[in-house]
C-alpha positions, 0 to 999 in steps of 0.5 A, a space after each residue: 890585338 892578337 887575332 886568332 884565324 881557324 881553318 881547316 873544317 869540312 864536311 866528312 863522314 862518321 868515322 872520319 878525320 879532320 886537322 884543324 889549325 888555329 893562327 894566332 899573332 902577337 907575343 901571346 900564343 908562345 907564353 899561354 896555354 892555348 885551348 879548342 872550343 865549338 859549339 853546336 846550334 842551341 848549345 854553350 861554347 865549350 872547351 874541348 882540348 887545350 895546351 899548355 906552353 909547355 906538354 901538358 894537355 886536357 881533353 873532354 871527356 867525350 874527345 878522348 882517345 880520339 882528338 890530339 891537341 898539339 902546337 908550334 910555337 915558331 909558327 905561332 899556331 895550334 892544331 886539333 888533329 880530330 880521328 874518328 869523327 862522330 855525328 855529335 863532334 859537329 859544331 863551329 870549332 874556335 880557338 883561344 888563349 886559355 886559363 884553365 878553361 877560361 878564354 883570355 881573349 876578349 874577342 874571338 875568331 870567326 871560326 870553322 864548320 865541322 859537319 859529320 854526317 853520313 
């Protein structure tokens, strides 16, 4: 079973950045598109950027022009490099593999805690 392991959230102020990375095992990560979601207290889990094996890239609206999501396959990992953070973008971020905008994995990882707040 592939497992996913999310990392590097924190606490910063509007206006800041955060990179987050998201560690996948298995044969999985380097032959799917793999995508970011969060979500908020009393709110779905949505996509917010995703990736493909190869350059293609999606992002929400609400993130463009400020969060870029990148991989390396030799690493098996994928990153969301978040600018200008603001006070909305709170949420637990997760990672999976995606089709479109769905997730693939039937599971996911425990996740990591953005808090933007000044």
């Amino acid at each position: 079973q592939v497992q996913l392991v999310e990392s590097g959230g924190g606490l910063v102020q509007p206006g800041g950045s955060l990179k987050l990375s998201c560690a996948a095992s298995g044969s999985i990560f380097s032959t799917n598109a793999m995508g970011w979601f969060r979500q908020a207290p009393g709110k779905e889990r949505d996509l917010v950027a995703s990736i493909t094996s190869g350059t293609s890239t999606y992002y929400t609206d609400s993130v463009k022009g400020r969060f870029t999501i990148s991989r390396d396959n030799a690493k098996n990992t994928v990153y969301l490099q978040m600018n200008n953070l603001k006070a909305e973008d709170t949420a637990v971020y997760y990672c999976n593999a995606v089709l479109g905008s769905v997730p693939i994995l039937p599971y996911w990882g425990q996740g990591t805690q953005v808090t933007v707040s000044s």
